[in-house]
N, C-alpha and C positions, 0 to 999 in steps of 0.2 A: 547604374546597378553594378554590381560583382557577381563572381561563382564562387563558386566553395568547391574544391576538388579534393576527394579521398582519397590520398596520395600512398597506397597501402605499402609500394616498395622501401618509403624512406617513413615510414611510421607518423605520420602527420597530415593537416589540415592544411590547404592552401589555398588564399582567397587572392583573384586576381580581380582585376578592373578591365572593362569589356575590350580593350588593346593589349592586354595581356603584363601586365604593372601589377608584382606581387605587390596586394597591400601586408597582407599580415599571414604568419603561418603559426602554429602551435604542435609541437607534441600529441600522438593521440595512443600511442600504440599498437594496436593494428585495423588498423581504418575500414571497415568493409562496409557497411551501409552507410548512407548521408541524405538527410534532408533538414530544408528549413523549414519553419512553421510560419502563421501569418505574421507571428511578433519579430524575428527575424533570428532569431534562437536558432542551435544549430545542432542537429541532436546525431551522433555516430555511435554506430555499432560496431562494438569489438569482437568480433567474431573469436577471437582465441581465449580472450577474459570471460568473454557473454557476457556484455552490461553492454548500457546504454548512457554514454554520457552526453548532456546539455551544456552546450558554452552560448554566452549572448554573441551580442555581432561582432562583441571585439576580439571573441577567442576567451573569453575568462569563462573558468571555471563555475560551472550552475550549481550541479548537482549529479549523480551516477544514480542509477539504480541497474537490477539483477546480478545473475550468479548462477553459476555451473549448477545446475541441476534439471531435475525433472518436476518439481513445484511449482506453484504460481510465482508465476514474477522470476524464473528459473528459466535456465535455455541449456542445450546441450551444444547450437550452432548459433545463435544469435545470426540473423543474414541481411534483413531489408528492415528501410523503416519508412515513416512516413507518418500525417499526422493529417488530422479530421479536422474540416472548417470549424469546430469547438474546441479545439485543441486539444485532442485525446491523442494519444501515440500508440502506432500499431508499429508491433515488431514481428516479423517472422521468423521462424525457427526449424535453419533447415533437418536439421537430426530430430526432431520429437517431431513432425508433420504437423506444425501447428502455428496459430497465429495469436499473439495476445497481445491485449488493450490493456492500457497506461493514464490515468491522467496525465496532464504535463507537469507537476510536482513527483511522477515516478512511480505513483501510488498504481497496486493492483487495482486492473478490471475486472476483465473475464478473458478468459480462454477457450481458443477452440481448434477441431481439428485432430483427427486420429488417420492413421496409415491406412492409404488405399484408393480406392479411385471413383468411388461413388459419388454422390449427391453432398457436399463439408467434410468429404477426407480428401486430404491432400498427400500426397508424395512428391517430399524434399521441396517445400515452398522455398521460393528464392525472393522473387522483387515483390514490393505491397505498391500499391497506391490509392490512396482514396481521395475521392471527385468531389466538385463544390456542394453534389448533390448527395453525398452523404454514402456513397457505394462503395466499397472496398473490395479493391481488384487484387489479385492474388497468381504470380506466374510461377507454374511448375513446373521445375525441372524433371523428376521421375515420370508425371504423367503428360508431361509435351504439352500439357492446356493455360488456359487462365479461366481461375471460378472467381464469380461477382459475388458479394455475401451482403449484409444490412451493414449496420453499422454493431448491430448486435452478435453477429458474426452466424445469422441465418441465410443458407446457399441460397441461392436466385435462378443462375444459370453456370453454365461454363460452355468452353468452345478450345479445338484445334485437336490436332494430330500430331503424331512422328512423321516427320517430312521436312521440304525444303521446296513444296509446294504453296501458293496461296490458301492461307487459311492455317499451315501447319506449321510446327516451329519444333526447332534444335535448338533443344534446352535455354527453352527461354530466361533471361535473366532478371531485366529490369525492365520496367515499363512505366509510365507515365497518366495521369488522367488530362484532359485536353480539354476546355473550356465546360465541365459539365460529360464528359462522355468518353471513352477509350479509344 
């Protein structure tokens, strides 16, 4: 296997071999989020463009999609990504408090998420991840928590505080799903 590392200082893609053997690196412009999907596609978020571009495993160019705004398919912070055992792509968006769904062709889903801390509002979402089991996890920076939503982007739960106690987190960033669970 490889990793894929978002190398944001030097604007680029960098894929090593598990001894640390650059295979290949690409240009990306400013790297902020990164994930692969199960086909092995590699999809980064530009957080200063706001788009989303797909390169296959060798680094070539797929396809972009978004664009600075406030519309569908629109980011003002473009931040996390991450992509559904169907391969839908969820991106987060930390300036509009929101999360939206992507086919993997780029094509709008749906959107969700408005400013605040209730039950599907979020403040300044940063890391996504979603589990084999279809759950999209969601870490907040503004509100110190992580909310579980469907895949439809219907809240579930959420959990955590301000602290740097068990249970509570300083500004979480990124997270992970783990065989099915968080």
């Amino acid at each position: 296997g490889h990793v894929a590392v978002s190398n944001l200082g030097a604007a680029n893609v960098q894929v090593f071999t598990l001894g640390g053997s650059l295979v290949d690196q690409w240009p990306t412009g400013h790297p902020y989020g990164l994930t692969v999907d199960a086909t092995d596609h590699i999809y980064v978020v530009n957080d200063q463009a706001n788009v989303v571009t797909k390169y296959d495993h060798d680094g070539n160019f797929v396809l972009q999609f978004g664009s600075t705004g406030t519309g569908s398919g629109q980011f003002l912070r473009a931040w996390g990504v991450s992509t559904a055992p169907g391969g839908d792509v969820f991106v987060t968006d930390s300036s509009s408090h929101s999360v939206q769904r992507f086919t993997s062709s780029g094509s709008f889903v749906a959107k969700w998420g408005s400013f605040g801390s209730g039950a599907g509002q979020l403040s300044s979402p940063a890391g996504i991840a979603v589990s084999a089991d279809g759950i999209v996890y969601v870490s907040e920076i503004g509100n110190q928590r992580i909310q579980a939503f469907t895949l439809e982007g219907f809240p579930l739960c959420n959990w955590g505080t301000f602290g740097t106690g068990n249970g509570q987190f300083h500004d979480p960033l990124n997270l992970t799903a783990i065989g099915g669970h968080i």
